[in-house]
ZAMARGU-4260 file (C-alpha; in steps of 0.2 Angstrom, whole numbers, plus 5000, padded with zeros to 4 digits):
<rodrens>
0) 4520/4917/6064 | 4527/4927/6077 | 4525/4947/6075 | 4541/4956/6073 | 4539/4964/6093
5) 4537/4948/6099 | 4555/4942/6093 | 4566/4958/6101 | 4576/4959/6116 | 4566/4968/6129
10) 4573/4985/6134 | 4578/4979/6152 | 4589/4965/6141 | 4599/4976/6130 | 4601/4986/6144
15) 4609/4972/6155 | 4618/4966/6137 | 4625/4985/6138 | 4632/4983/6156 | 4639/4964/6154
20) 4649/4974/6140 | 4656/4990/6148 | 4659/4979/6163 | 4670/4968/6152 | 4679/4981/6142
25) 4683/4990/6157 | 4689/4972/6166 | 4703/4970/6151 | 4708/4989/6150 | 4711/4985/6170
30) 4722/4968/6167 | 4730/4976/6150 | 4735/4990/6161 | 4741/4981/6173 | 4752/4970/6162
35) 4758/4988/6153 | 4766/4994/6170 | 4774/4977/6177 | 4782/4977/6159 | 4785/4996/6156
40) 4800/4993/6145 | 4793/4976/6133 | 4782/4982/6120 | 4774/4964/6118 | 4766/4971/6135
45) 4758/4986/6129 | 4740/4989/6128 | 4735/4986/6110 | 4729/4999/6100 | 4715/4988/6098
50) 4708/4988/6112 | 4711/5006/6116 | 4698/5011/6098 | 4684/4999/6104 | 4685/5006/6121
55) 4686/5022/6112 | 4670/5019/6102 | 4662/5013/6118 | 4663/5031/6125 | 4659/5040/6108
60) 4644/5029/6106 | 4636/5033/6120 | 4641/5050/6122 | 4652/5049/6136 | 4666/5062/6136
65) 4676/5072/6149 | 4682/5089/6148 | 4696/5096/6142 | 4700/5105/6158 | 4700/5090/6168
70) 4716/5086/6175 | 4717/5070/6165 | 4713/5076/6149 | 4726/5090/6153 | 4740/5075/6158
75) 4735/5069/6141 | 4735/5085/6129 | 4752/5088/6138 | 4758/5071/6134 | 4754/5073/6115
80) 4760/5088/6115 | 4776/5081/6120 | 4776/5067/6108 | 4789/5071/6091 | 4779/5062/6077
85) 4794/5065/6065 | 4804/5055/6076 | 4791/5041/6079 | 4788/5038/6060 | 4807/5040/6056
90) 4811/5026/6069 | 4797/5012/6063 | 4806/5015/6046 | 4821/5005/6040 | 4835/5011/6029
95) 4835/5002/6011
</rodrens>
């Protein structure tokens, strides 16, 4: 009977396991993207919000975050700051 440390993944695997994963979440993100701006105005081309939570919980996971003051995260809060949420929700709803 094998001995529970003889049956796991060495360090230098689940390190290479990590990589093949962040290389393929960043390779979608990279062709959704891409599909997002040829198609700007057809929403059956827009990233799916599926895809942006797992690459999401990628970064959380391993603790990778950016600053506030970084001129992205600035183009972002200025974008949500932007956004009218009352409008949004009124406009996926339908009149009975």
């Amino acid at each position: 009977m094998r001995k529970p440390s003889e049956t796991r993944a060495s360090e230098g695997s689940l390190d290479g396991l990590h990589l093949l994963v962040a290389m393929l979440l960043s390779n979608e993100l990279d062709r959704a993207s891409t599909r997002a701006e040829a198609h700007p105005d057809d929403p059956a081309f827009a990233i799916s919000p599926q895809l942006l939570s797992q690459a999401l919980k990628f970064l959380k996971d391993n603790n990778i975050s950016a600053p506030a003051s970084s001129p992205r995260g600035e183009d972002l809060l200025g974008k949500l700051a932007d956004l009218d949420l009352d409008d949004e929700v009124l406009s996926g709803l339908t009149r009975n």
